[in-house]
ROBATI-91202 format. One line per 10 residues: number of its first residue (from 1); their letters; for each residue x, y, z of N, C-alpha, C, O. Coordinates in steps of 0.2 Angstrom, whole numbers, always signed. Example, Ala and Ser with C-alpha at 12.3 -4.5 7.8 and 13.67 -1.06 7.14 Angstrom:
<sites>
1) AS) +66 -28 +39 +62 -22 +39 +66 -16 +39 +71 -17 +42 | +64 -11 +35 +68 -5 +36 +64 +0 +39 +67 +6 +40
</sites>
This chain:
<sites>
1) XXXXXXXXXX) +53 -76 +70 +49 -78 +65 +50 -73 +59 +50 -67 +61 | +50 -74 +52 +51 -70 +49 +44 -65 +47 +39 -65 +50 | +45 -61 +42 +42 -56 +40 +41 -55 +34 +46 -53 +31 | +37 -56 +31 +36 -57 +21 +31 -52 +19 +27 -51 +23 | +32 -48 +15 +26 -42 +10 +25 -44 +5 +30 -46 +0 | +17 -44 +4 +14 -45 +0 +10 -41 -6 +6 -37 -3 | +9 -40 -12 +4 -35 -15 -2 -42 -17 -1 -47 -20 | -9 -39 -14 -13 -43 -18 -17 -43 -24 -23 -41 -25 | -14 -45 -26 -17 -45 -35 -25 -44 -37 -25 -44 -43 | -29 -44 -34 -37 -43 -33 -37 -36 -31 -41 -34 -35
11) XXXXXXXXXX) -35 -32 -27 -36 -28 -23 -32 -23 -22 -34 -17 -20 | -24 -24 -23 -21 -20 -22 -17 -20 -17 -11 -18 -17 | -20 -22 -11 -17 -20 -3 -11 -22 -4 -10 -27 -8 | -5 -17 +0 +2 -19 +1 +3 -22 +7 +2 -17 +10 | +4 -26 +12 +4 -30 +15 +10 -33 +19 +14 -35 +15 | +11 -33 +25 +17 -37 +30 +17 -41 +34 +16 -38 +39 | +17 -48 +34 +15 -53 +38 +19 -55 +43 +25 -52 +42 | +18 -58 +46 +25 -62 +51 +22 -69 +52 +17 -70 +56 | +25 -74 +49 +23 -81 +49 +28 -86 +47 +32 -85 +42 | +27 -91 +51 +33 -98 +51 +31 -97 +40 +26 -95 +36
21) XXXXXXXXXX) +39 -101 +39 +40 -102 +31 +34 -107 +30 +30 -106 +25 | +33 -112 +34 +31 -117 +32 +22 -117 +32 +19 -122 +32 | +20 -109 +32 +13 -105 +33 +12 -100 +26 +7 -97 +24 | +19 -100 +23 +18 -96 +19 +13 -93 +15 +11 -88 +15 | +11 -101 +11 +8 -99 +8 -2 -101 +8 -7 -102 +4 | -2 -100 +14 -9 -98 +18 -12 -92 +20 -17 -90 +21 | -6 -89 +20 -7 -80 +19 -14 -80 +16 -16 -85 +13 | -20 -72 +18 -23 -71 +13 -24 -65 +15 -23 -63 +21 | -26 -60 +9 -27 -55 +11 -30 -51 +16 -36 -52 +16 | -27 -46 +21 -32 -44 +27 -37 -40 +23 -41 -38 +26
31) XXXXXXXXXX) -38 -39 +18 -43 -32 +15 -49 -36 +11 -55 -34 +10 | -47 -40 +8 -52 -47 +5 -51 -52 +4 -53 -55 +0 | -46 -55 +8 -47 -61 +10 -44 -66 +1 -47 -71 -1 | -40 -62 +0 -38 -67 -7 -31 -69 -6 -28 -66 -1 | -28 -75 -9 -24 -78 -9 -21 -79 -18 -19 -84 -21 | -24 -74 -19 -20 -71 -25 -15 -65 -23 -17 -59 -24 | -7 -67 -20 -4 -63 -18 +2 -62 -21 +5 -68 -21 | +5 -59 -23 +11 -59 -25 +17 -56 -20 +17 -50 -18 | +24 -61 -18 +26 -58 -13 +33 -53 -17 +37 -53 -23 | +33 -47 -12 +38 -43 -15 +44 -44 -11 +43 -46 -5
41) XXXXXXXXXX) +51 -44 -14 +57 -43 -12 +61 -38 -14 +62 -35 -19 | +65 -38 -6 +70 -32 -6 +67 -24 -8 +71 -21 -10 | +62 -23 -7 +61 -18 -7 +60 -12 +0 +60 -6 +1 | +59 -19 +4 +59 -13 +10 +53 -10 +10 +48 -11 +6 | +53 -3 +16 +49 +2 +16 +48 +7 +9 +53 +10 +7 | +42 +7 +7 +41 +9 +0 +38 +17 -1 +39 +22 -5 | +33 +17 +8 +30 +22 +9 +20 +23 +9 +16 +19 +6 | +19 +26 +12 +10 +27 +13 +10 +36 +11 +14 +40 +9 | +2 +35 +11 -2 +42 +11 +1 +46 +14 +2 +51 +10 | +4 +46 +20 +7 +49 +26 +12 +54 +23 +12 +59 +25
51) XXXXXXXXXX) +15 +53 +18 +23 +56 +18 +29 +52 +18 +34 +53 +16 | +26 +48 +21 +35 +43 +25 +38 +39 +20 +35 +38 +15 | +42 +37 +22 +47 +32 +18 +52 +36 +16 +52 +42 +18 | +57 +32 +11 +62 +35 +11 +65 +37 +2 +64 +33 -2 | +67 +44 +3 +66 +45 -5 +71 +43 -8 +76 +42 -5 | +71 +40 -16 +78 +38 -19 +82 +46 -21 +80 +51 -22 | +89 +43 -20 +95 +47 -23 +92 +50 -29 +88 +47 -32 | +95 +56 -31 +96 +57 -37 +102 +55 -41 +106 +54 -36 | +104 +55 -47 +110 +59 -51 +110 +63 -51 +105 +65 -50 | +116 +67 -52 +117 +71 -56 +122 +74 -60 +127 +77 -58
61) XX) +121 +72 -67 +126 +75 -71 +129 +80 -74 +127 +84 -78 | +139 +80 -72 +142 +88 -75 +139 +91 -73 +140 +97 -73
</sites>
């Protein structure tokens, strides 16, 4: 079954579900329960309070 991330537009909560396609959009938020959700793509893990996730590259120029 797939896996979808969510930010909910009320509230903020960033969000990872696992639900058939055809449930998509019954999602609601675990933190208030809205269904004002905006799904994110390709971003992967972004990171938490913790520390973790993974840092972007830099440049560097000359």
């Amino acid at each position: 079954m797939p896996s979808y991330e969510f930010i909910c537009r009320e509230c903020g909560e960033n969000f990872t579900t696992i639900v058939p396609y055809s449930q998509k959009k019954e999602v609601r938020c675990p933190k208030c329960g809205s269904q004002d959700l905006k799904e994110v793509f390709g971003l992967g893990f972004v990171g938490g309070g913790d520390g973790g996730g993974a840092a972007a590259p830099s440049c560097s120029f000359g």
